[in-house]
mmCIF file of the N, C-alpha and C atoms, coordinates in Angstrom:
data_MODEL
# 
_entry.id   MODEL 
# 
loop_
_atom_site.group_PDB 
_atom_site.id 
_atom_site.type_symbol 
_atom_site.label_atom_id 
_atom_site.label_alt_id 
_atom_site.label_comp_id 
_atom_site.label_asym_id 
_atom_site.label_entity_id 
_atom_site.label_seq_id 
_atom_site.pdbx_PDB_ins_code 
_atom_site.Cartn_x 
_atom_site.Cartn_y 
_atom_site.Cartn_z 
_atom_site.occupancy 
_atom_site.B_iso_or_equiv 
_atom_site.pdbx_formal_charge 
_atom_site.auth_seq_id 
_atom_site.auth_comp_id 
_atom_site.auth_asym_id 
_atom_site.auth_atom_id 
_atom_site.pdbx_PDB_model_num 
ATOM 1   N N  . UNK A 1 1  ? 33.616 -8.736  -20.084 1.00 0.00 ? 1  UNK A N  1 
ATOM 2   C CA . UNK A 1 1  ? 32.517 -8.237  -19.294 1.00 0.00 ? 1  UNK A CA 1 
ATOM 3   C C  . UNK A 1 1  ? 32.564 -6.713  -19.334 1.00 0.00 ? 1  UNK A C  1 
ATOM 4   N N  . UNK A 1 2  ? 31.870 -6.081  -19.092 1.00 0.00 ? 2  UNK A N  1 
ATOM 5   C CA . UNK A 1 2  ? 31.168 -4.711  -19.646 1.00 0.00 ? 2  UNK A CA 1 
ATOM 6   C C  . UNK A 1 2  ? 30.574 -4.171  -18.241 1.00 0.00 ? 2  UNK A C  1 
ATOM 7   N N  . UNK A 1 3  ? 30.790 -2.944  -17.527 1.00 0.00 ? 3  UNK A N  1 
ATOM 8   C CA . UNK A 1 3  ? 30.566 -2.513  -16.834 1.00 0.00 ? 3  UNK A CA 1 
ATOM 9   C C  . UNK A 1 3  ? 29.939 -0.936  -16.978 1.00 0.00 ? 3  UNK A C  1 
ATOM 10  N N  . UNK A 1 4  ? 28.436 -0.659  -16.525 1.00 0.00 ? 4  UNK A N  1 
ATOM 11  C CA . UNK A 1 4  ? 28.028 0.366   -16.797 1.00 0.00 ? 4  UNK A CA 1 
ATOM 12  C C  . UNK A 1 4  ? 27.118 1.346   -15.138 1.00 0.00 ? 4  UNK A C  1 
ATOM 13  N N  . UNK A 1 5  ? 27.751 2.526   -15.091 1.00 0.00 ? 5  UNK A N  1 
ATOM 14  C CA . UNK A 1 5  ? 26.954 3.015   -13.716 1.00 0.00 ? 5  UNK A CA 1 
ATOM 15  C C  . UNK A 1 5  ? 26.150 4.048   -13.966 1.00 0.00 ? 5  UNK A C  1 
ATOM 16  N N  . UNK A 1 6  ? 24.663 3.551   -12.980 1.00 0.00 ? 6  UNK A N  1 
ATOM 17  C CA . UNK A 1 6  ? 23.992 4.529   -13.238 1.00 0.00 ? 6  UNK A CA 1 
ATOM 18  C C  . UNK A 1 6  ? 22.916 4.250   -11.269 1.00 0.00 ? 6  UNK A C  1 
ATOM 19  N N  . UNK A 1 7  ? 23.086 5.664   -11.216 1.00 0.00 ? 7  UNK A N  1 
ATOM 20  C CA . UNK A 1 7  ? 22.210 6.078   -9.681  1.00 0.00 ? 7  UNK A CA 1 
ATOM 21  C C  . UNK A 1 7  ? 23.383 5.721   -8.576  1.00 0.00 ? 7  UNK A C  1 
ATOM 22  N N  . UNK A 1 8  ? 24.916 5.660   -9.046  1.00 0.00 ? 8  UNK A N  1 
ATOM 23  C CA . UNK A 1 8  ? 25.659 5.326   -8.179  1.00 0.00 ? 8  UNK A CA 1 
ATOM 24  C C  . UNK A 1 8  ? 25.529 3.921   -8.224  1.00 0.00 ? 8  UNK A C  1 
ATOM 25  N N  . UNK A 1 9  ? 25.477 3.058   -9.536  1.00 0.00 ? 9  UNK A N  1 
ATOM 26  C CA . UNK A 1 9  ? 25.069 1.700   -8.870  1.00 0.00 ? 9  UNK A CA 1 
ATOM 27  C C  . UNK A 1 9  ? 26.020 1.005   -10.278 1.00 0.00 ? 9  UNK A C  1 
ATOM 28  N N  . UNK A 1 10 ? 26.685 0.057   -9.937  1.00 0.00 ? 10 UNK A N  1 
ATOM 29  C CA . UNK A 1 10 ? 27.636 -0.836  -11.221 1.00 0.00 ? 10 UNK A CA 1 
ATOM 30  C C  . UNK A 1 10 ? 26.527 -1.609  -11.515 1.00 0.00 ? 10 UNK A C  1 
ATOM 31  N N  . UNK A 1 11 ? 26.212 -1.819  -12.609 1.00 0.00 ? 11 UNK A N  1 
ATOM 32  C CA . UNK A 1 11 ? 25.521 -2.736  -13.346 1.00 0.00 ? 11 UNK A CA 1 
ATOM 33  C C  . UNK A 1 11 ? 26.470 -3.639  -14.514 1.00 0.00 ? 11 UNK A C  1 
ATOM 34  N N  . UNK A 1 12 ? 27.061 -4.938  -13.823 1.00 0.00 ? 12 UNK A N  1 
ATOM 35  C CA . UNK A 1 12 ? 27.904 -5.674  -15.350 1.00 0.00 ? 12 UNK A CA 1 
ATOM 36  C C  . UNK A 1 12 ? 27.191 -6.378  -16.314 1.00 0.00 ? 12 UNK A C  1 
ATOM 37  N N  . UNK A 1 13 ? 27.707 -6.358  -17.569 1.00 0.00 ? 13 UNK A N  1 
ATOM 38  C CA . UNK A 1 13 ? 26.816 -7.223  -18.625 1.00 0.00 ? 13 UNK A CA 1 
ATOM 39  C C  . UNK A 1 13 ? 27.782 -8.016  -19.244 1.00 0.00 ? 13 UNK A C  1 
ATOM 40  N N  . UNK A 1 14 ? 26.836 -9.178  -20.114 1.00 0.00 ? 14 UNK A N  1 
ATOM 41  C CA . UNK A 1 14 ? 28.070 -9.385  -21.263 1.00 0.00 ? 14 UNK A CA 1 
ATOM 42  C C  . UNK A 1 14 ? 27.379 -8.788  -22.672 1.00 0.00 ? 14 UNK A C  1 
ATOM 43  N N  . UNK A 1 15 ? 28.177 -8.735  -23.590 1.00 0.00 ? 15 UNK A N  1 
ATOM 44  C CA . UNK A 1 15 ? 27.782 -7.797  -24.748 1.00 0.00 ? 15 UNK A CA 1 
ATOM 45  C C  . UNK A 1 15 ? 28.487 -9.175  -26.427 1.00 0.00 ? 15 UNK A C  1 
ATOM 46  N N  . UNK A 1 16 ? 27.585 -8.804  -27.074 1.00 0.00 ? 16 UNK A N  1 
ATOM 47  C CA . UNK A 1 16 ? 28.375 -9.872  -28.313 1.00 0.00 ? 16 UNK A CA 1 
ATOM 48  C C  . UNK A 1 16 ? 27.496 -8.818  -29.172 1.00 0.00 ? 16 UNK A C  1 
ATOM 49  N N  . UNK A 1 17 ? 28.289 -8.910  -30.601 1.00 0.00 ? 17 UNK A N  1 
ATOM 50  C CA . UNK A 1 17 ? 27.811 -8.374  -31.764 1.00 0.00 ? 17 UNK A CA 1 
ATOM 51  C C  . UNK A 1 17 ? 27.234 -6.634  -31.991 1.00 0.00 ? 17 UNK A C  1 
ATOM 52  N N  . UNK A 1 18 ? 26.457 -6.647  -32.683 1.00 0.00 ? 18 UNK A N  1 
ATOM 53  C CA . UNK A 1 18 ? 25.501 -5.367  -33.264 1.00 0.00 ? 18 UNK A CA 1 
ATOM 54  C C  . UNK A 1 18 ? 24.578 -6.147  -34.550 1.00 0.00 ? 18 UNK A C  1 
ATOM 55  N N  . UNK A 1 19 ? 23.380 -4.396  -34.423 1.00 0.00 ? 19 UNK A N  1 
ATOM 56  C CA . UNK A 1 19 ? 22.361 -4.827  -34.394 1.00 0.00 ? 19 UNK A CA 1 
ATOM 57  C C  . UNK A 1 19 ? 21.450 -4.510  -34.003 1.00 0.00 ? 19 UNK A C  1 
ATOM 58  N N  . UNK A 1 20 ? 20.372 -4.997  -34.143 1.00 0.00 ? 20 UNK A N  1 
ATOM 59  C CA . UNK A 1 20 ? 18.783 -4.980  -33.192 1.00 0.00 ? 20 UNK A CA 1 
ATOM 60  C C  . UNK A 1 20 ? 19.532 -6.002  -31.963 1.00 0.00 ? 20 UNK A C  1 
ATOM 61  N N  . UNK A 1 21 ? 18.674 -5.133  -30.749 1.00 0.00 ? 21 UNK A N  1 
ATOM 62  C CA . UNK A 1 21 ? 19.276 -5.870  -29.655 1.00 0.00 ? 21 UNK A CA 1 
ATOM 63  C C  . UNK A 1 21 ? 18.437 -6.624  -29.466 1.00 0.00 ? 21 UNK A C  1 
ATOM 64  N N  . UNK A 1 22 ? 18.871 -7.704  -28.940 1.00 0.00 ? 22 UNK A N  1 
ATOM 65  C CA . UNK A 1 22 ? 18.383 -9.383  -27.824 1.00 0.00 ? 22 UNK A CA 1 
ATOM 66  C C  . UNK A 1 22 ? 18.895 -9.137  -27.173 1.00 0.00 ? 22 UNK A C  1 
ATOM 67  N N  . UNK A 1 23 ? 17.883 -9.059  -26.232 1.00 0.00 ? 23 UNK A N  1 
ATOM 68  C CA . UNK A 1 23 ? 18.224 -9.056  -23.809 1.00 0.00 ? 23 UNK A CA 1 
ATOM 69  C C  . UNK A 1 23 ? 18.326 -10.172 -23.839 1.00 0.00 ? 23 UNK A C  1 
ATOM 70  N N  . UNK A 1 24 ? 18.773 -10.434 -23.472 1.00 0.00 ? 24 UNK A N  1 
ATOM 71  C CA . UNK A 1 24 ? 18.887 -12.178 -22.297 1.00 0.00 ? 24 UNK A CA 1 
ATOM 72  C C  . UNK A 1 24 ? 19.287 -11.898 -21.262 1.00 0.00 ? 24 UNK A C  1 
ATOM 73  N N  . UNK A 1 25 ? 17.931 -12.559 -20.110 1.00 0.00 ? 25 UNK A N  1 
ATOM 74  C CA . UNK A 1 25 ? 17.465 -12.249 -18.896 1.00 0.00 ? 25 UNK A CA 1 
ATOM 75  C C  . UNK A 1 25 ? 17.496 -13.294 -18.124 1.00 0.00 ? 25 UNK A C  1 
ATOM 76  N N  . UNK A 1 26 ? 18.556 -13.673 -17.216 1.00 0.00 ? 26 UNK A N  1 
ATOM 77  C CA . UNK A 1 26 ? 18.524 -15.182 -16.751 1.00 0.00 ? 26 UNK A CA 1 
ATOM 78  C C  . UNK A 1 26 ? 17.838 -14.902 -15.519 1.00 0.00 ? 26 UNK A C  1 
ATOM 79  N N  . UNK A 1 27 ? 17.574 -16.079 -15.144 1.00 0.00 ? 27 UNK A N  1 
ATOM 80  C CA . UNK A 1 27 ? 16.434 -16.301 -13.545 1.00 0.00 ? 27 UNK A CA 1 
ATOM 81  C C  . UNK A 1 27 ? 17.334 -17.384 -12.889 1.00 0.00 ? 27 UNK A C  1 
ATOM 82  N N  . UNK A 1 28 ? 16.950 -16.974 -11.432 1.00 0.00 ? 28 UNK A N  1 
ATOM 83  C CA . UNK A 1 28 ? 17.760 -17.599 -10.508 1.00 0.00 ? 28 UNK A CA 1 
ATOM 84  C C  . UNK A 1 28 ? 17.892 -19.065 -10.336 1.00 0.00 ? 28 UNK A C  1 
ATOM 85  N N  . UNK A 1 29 ? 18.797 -19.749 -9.989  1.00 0.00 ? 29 UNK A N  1 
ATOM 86  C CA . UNK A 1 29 ? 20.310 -19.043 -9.516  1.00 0.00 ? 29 UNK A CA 1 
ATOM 87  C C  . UNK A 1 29 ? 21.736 -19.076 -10.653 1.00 0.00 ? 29 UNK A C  1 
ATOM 88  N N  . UNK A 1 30 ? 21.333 -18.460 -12.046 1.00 0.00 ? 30 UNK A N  1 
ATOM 89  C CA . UNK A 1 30 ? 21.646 -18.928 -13.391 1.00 0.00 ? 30 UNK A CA 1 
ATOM 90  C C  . UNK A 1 30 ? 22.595 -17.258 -13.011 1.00 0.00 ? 30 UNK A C  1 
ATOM 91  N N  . UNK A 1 31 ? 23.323 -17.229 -14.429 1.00 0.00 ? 31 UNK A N  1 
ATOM 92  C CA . UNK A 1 31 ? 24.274 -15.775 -14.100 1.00 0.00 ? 31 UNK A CA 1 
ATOM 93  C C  . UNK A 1 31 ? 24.209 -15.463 -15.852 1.00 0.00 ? 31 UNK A C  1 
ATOM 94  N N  . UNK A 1 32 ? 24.897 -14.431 -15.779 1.00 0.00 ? 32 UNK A N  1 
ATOM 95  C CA . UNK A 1 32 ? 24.305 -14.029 -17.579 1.00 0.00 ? 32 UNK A CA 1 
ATOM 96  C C  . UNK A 1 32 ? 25.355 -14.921 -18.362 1.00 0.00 ? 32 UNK A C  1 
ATOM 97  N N  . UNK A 1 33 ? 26.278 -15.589 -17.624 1.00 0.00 ? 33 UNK A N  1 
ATOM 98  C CA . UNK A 1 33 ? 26.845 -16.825 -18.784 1.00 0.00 ? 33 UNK A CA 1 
ATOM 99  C C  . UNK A 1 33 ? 26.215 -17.687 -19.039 1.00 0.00 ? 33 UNK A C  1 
ATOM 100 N N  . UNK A 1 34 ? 25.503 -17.864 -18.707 1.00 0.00 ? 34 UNK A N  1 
ATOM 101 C CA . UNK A 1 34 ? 24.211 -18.588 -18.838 1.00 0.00 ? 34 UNK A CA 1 
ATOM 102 C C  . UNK A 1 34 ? 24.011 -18.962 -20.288 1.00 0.00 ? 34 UNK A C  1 
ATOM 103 N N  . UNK A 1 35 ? 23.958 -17.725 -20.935 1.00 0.00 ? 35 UNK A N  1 
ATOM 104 C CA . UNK A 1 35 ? 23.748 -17.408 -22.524 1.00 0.00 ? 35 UNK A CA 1 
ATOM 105 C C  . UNK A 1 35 ? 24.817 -17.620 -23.175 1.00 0.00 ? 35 UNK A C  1 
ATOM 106 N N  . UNK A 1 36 ? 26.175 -17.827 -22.838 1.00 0.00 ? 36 UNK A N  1 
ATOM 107 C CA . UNK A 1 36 ? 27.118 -17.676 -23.353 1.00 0.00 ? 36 UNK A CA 1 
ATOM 108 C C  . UNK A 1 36 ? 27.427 -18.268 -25.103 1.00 0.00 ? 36 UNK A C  1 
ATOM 109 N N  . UNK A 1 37 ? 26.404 -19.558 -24.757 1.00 0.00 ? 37 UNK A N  1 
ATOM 110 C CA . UNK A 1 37 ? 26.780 -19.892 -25.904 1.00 0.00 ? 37 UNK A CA 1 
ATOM 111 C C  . UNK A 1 37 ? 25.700 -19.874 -27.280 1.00 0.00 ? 37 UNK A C  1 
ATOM 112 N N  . UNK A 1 38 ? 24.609 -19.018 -26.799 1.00 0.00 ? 38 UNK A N  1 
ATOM 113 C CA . UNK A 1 38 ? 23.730 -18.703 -27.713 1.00 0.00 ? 38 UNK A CA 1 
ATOM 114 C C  . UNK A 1 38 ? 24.351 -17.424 -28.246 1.00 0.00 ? 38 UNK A C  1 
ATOM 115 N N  . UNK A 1 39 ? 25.171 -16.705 -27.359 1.00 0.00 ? 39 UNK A N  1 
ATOM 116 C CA . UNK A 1 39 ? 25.413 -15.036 -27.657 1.00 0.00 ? 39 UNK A CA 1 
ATOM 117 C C  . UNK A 1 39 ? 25.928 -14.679 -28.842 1.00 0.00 ? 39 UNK A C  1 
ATOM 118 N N  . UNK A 1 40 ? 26.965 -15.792 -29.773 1.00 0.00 ? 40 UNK A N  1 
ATOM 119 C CA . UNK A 1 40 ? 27.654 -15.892 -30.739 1.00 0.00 ? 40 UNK A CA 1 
ATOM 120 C C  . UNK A 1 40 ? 26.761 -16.225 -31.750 1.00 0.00 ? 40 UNK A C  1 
ATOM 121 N N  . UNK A 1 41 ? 25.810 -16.883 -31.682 1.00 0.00 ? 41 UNK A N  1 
ATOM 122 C CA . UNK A 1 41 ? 24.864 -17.428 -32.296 1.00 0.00 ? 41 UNK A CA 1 
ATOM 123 C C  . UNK A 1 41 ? 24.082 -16.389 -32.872 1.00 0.00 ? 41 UNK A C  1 
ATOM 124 N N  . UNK A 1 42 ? 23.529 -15.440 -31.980 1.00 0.00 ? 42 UNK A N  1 
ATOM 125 C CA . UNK A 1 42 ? 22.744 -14.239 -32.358 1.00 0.00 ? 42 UNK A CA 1 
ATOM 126 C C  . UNK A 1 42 ? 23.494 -13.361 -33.041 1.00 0.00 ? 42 UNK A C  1 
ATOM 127 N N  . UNK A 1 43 ? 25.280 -13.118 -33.006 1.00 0.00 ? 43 UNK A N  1 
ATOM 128 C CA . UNK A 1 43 ? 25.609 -12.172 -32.930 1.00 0.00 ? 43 UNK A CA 1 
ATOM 129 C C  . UNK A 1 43 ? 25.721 -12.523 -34.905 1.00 0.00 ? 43 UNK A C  1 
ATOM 130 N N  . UNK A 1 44 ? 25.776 -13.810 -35.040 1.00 0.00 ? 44 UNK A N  1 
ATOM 131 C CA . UNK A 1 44 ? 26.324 -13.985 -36.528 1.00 0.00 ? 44 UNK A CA 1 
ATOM 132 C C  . UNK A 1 44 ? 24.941 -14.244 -37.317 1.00 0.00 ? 44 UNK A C  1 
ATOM 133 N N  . UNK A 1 45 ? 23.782 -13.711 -36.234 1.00 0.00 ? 45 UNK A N  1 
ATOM 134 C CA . UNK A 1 45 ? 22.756 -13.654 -36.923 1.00 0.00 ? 45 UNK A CA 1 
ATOM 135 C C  . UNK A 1 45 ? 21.855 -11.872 -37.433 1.00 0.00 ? 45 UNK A C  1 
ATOM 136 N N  . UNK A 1 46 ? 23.086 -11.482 -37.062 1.00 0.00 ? 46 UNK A N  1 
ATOM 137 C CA . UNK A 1 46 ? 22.965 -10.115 -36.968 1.00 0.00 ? 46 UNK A CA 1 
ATOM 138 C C  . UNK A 1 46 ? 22.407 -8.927  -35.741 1.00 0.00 ? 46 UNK A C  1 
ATOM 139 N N  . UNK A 1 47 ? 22.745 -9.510  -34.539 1.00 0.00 ? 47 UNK A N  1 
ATOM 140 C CA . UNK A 1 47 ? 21.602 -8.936  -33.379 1.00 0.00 ? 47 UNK A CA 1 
ATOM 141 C C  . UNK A 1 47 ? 22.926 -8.708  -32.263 1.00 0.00 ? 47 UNK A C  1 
ATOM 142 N N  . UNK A 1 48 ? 22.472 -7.759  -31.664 1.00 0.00 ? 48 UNK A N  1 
ATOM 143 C CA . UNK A 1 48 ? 23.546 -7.301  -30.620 1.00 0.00 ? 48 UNK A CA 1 
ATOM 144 C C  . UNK A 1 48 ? 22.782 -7.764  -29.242 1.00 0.00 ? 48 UNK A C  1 
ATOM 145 N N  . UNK A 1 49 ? 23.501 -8.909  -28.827 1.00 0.00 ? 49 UNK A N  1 
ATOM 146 C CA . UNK A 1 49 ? 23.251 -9.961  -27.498 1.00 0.00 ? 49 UNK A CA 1 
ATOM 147 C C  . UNK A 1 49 ? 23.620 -8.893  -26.160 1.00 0.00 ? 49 UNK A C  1 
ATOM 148 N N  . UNK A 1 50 ? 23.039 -9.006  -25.642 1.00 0.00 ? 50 UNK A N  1 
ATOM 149 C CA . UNK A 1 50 ? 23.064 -8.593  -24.233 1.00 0.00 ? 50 UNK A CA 1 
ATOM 150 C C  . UNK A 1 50 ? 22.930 -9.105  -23.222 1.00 0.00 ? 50 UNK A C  1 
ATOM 151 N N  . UNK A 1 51 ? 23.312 -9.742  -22.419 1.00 0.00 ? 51 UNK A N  1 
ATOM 152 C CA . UNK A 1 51 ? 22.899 -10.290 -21.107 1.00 0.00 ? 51 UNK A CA 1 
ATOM 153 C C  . UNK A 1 51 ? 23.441 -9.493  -19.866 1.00 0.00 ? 51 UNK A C  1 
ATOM 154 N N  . UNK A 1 52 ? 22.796 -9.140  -19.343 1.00 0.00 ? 52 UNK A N  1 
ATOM 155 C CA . UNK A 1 52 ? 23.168 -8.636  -17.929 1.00 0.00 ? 52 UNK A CA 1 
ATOM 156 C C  . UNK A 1 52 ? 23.312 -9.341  -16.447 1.00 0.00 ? 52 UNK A C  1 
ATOM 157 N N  . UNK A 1 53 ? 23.932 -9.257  -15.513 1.00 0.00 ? 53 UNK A N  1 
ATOM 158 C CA . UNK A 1 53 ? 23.776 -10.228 -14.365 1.00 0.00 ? 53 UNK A CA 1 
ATOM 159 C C  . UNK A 1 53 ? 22.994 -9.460  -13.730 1.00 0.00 ? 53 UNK A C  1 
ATOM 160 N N  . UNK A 1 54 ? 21.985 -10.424 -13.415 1.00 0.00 ? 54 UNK A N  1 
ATOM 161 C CA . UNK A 1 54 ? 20.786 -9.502  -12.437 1.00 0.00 ? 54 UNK A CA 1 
ATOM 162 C C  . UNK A 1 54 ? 21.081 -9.622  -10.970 1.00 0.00 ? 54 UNK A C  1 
ATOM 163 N N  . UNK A 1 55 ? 20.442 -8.679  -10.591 1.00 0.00 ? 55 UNK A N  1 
ATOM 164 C CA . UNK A 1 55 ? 20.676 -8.869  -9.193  1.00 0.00 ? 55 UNK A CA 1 
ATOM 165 C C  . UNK A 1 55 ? 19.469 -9.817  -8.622  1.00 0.00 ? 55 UNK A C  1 
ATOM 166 N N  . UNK A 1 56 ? 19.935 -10.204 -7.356  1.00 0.00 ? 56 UNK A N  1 
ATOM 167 C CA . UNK A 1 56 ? 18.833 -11.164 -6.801  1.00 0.00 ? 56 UNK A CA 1 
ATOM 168 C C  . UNK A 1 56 ? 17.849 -10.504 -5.988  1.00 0.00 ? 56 UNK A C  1 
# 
């Protein structure tokens, strides 16, 4: 997991690969593992996966 701050505020993600990026944006009450197992999928498809945990 991947941790990034900005406005004073932690924002965590998960991160797989490089690339052209793919967001993956989960909706409630799902969490960004959500994607977990597409993330590998994209990543060996050449694309840098991103999912972030959103806030609610």
């Amino acid at each position: 997991m991947e941790c990034v701050s900005a406005n004073g505020t932690d924002f965590s993600y998960l991160e797989c690969g490089s690339g052209k990026l793919a967001l993956l944006l989960h909706g409630f009450p799902d969490t960004a593992r959500t994607w977990r197992h597409l993330m590998p999928q994209l990543a060996e498809a050449g694309y840098r996966a991103v999912a972030p945990f959103m806030r609610g």
